[in-house]
N, C-alpha and C positions, 0 to 999 in steps of 0.2 A: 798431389795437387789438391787444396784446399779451397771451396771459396768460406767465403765471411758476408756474413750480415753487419755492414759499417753502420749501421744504425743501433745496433745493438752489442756490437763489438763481439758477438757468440758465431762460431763456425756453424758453417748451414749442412756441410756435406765437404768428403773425402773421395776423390777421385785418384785411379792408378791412371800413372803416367802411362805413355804406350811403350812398347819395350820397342830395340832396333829390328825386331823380326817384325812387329806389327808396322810397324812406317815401313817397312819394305812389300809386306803384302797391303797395305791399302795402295800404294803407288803400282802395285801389279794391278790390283782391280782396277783401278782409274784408268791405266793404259788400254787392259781390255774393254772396258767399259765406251771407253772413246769411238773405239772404230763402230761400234753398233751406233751410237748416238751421233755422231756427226752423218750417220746415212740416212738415217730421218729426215722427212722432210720438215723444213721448218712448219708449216702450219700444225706438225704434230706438238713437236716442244711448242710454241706459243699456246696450245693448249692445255697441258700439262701447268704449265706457266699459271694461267687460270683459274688451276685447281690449286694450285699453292695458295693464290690470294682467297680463295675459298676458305681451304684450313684453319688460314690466319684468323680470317674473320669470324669463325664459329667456335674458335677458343683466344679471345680476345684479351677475358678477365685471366687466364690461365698464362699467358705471356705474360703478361705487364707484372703481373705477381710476381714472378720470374725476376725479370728485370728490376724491381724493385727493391729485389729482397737481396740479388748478388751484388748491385752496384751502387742501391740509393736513391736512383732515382724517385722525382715526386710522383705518387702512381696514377694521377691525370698525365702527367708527360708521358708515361709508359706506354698509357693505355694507345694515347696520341701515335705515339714512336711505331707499335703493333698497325693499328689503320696505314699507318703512310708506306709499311713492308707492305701492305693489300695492292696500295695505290700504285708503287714502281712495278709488282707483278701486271698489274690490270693494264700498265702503258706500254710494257712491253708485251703481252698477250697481244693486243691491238696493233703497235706500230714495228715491232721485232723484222718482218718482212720486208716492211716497203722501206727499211734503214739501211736493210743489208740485199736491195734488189742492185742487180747489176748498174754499172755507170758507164753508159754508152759513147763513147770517144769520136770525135772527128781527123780520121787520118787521110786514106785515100778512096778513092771511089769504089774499088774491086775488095776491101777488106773489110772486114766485120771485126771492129776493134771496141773493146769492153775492158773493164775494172770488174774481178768477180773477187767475194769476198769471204773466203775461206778459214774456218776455224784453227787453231793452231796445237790446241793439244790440251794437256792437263797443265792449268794454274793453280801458281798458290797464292793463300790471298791470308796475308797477316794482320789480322783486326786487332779493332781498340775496346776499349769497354766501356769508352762513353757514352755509344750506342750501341749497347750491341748485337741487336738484333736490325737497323736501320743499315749500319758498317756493312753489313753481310750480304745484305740482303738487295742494296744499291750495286754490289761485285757481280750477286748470283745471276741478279735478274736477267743480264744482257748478255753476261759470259758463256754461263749454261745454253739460255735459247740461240747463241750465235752457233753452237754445235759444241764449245770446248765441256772439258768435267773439271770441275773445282775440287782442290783443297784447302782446307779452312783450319788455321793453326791461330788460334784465337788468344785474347788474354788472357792470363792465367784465373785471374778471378775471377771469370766468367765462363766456369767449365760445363754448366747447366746448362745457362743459352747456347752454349755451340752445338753440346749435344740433342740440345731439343730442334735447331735449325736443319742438325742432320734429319731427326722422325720426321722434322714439316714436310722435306723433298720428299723420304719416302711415302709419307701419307698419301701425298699427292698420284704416287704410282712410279716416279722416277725410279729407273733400272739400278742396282747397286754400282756402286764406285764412281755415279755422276758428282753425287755430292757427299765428302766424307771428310767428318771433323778428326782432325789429329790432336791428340792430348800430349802436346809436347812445348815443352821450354822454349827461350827464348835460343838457347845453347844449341837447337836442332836445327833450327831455318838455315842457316849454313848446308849443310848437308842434304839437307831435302831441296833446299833449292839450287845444288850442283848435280843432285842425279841427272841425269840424262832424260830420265821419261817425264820430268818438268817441264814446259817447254816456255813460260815465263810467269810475271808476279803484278802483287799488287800489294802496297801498304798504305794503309791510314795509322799513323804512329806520330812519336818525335822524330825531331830532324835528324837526333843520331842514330834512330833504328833506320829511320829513311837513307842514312846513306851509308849504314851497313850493308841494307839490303840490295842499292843499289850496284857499292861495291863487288857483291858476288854476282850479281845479274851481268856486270859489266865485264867480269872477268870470262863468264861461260855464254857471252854476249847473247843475252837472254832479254828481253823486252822486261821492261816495267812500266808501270804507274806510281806515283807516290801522291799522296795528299797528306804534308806534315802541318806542323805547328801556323800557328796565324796570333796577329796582332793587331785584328781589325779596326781602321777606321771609323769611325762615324763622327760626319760631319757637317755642324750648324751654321747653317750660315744667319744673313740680318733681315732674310725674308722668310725665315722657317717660319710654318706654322706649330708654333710652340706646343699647344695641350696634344700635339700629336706625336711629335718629335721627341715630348717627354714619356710618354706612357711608351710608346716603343722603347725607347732607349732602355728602359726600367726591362722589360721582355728579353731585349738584345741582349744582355749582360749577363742578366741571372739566369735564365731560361739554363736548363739540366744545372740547377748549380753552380753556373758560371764553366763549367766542365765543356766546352765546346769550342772547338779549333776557330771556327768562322764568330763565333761569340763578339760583340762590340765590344773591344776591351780599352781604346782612347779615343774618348771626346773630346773634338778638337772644335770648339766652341769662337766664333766669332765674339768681339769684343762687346760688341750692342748689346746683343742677346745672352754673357756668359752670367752675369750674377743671376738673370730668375731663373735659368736653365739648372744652375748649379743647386739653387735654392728647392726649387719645384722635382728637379733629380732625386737632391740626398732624402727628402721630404717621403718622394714616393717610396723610395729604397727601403727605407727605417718602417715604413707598413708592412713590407713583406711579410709572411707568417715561417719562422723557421719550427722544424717541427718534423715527428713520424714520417716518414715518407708514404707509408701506406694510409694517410689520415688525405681526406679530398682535398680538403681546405688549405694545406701545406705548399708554399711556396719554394721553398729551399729546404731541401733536404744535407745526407752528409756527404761530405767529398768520400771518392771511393776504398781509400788508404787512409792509414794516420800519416802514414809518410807525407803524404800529399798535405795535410794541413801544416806540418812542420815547413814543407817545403815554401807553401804559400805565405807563412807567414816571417816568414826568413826577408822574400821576399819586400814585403810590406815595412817590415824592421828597418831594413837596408834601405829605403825609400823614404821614407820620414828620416832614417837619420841624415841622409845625403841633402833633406831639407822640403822633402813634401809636408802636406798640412794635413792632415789628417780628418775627413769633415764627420765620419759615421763610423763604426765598428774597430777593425783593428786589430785583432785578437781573437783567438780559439775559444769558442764557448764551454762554461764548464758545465758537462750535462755528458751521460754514456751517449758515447758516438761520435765520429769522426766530422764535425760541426764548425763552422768557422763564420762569424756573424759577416752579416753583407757589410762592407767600407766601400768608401769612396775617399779618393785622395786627388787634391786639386795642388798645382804651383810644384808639379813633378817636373824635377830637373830631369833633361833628356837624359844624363847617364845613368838614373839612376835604375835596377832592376823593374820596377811598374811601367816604365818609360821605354824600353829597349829590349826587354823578356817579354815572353810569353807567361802572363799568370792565367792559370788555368783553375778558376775557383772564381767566389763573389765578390772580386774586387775591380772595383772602377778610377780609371783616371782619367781628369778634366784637366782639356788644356785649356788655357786663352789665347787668341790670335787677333791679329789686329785685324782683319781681312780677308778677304777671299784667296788671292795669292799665297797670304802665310797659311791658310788651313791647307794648301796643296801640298806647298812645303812641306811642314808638320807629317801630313796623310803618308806625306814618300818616304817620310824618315825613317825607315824601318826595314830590315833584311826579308819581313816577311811579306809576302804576295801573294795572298789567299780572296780577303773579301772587303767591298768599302760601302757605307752606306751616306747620301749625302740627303740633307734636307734645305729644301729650297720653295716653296711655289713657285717659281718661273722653269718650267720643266727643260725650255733651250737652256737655262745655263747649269740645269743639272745634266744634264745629255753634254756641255759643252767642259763642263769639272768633272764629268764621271773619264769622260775620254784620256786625261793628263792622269788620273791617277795608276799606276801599277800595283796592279792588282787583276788577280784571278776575273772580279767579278764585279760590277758596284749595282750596289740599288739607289736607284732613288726615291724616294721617300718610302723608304721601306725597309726592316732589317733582311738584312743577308742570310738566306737559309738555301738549303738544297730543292730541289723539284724537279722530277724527272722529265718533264719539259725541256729542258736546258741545262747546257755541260757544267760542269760544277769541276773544277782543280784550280790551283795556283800558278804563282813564279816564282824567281826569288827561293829562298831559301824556304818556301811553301811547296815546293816539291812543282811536280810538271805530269801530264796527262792530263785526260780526262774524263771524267765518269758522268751517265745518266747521257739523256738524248740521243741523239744519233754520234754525234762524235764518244760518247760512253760506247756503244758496242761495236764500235770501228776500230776500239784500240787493240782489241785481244782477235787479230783477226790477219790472215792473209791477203795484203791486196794484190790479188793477180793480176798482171795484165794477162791479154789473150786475145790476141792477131788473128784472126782465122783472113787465109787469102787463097 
């Protein structure tokens, strides 16, 4: 197992995979590991919990570097990515308790009838590497302190961060086999998540590792999560406040790259408002700084793979020929590194791939809509149901558009991101659960009832 510097296109570092004896003794220590740590009281884990976001915080520049150097990211977003692992540890430290205190029932007068919410055993939890220290760390935070022990079978090209998430736990003082990275293919989740001392999962992936994953979880009917692919919304209406509507949207898209599942990836532009939107959009786009990822100043760094830019621009190909217009970029930049300049593509026919895929990289498409009805339409169009953002001043008819769209999630006047405040998953072929808040650490959990009479 290799990763790469996509910035530089030079291998960083050579990792051994784990042999079948090592995945069999980490899932021994995780089993062991369990029964100590679900008899803790929780105000100890939310402690511990604490000292993780500690670590984080006191080697901040040392992650991001990390992060940067295996997947590309721009190293202010790293830095950013590093704080916000602080900030899920710091909400769960705090609220972990009173999310999983008992739920007191009304049955009969003589009975003492409760919901108590009991941990379930050792997860596996299949990360991406678009975040991938944020992926892990949104899983650990709630699953760990509920009582369960994680395991973390990461992507491939991000062998570093999985193993440096393992020393974070133990830094903090976590008991061995709470949190333990498996250095294994994509070829092993099968197997590891049919042993018996699994006891269920979680992926942030595509749709088709999501419904591999669910497929075995389904068959050894085992609980999952999934958070896949997205084809986020955002949506202008004829009373947006434009200078605001536009610099967001410019954030929403490219922000990691454009590499982000919940990313604004179609602007679904009212007609009033679509030529300065479009104009004041590609405008701001074309400023971006593409460049070093380790440089401050840099906007857009490279996609994680080359694969990935061949794939994106296949993409794009296929979309102007099927008859989009093509307003900005377009094409793989020539420069060492896996590079792809910001586009925007406006007058995309609905079948075309920009239109009905998921592009995962710096590319934008603009629709135009006659109305507020057709932007709904439009918004629905799509198998995926992760995130929607709609711009309006009038906040009742953004609360009254946000309710008809499907979707996971909408903001209004604001891009769609995660914060552990409030549950974050999809519908639709965006997968189902949910992560972060109180319904985040209710998923991986026993809910008992319990009668006492």
């Amino acid at each position: 197992m290799q990763s790469q510097n996509p910035a530089t296109e030079r291998p960083v570092r050579e990792y051994d995979s784990d042999s079948d004896e090592e995945i069999d003794d980490a899932l021994e220590r995780a089993t062991t590991a369990y029964d100590d740590w679900r008899a803790r009281p929780i105000e100890e884990r939310q402690t511990m919990l604490a000292d993780v976001a500690s670590v984080l915080r006191e080697n901040v520049e040392e992650y991001a570097q990390l992060i940067t150097t295996e997947m590309g990211k721009p190293i202010s977003e790293s830095r950013s990515e590093v704080e916000k692992c602080a900030w899920v540890c710091d909400y769960y430290a705090e609220h972990a308790g009173a999310h999983l205190a008992d739920d007191r029932l009304a049955t009969v007068p003589e009975a003492n009838t409760k919901v108590v919410y009991e941990p379930l055993g050792a997860v596996l939890a299949v990360m991406p590497w678009n975040y991938p220290f944020w992926q892990v760390f949104r899983f650990a935070a709630p699953t760990l302190t509920a009582g369960n022990v994680g395991l973390l079978k990461h992507a491939s090209n991000v062998p570093g961060c999985a193993l440096a998430i393992e020393e974070i736990f133990e830094s903090a003082g976590y008991p061995e086999g709470v949190f333990t990275t498996l250095l294994v293919g994509s070829g092993d989740v099968e197997r590891v998540l049919a042993d018996d001392r699994v006891r269920a999962a979680t992926l942030t992936g595509s749709e088709y590792a999501g419904r591999k994953v669910a497929e075995t979880a389904g068959y050894h009917l085992k609980k999952t999560v999934l958070e896949l692919g997205g084809s986020g919304p955002y949506v202008v209406l004829d009373d947006a406040d434009l200078d605001a509507a536009v610099e967001t949207a410019v954030t929403a898209r490219f922000m990691n790259t454009g590499q982000s599942c919940i990313a604004a990836k179609r602007f679904v532009v009212v007609d009033e408002v679509y030529d300065e939107f479009v104009d004041r959009f590609t405008s701001a786009a074309a400023e971006l700084t593409v460049g070093d990822p380790s440089a401050d100043e840099t906007d857009i760094g490279p996609l994680a793979k080359a694969t990935f830019v061949d794939e994106l621009h296949e993409q794009v190909e296929e979309s102007v020929e099927a008859g989009a217009a093509l307003e900005l970029g377009g094409e793989p930049l020539e420069r060492q590194g896996h590079y792809y300049a910001p586009t925007v593509l406006t007058d995309v026919p609905r079948s075309a791939p920009a239109a009905c895929e998921e592009t995962f990289g710096p590319v934008a498409t603009v629709f135009r809509v006659d109305d507020e009805q057709g932007a709904v339409e439009l918004a629905n169009d799509s198998r995926f149901g992760l995130g929607a953002s709609v711009w309006t001043q009038d906040r009742d008819r953004g609360e009254r558009i946000g309710r008809q769209l499907e979707t996971g999630a909408v903001f209004v006047n604001e891009l769609v991101k995660s914060d552990p405040r409030v549950p974050f998953g999809g519908i639709k072929a965006s997968g189902y659960g949910r992560e972060l808040s109180k319904q985040g650490i209710r998923e991986f959990v026993n809910r008992k009832t319990l009668w006492v009479q």
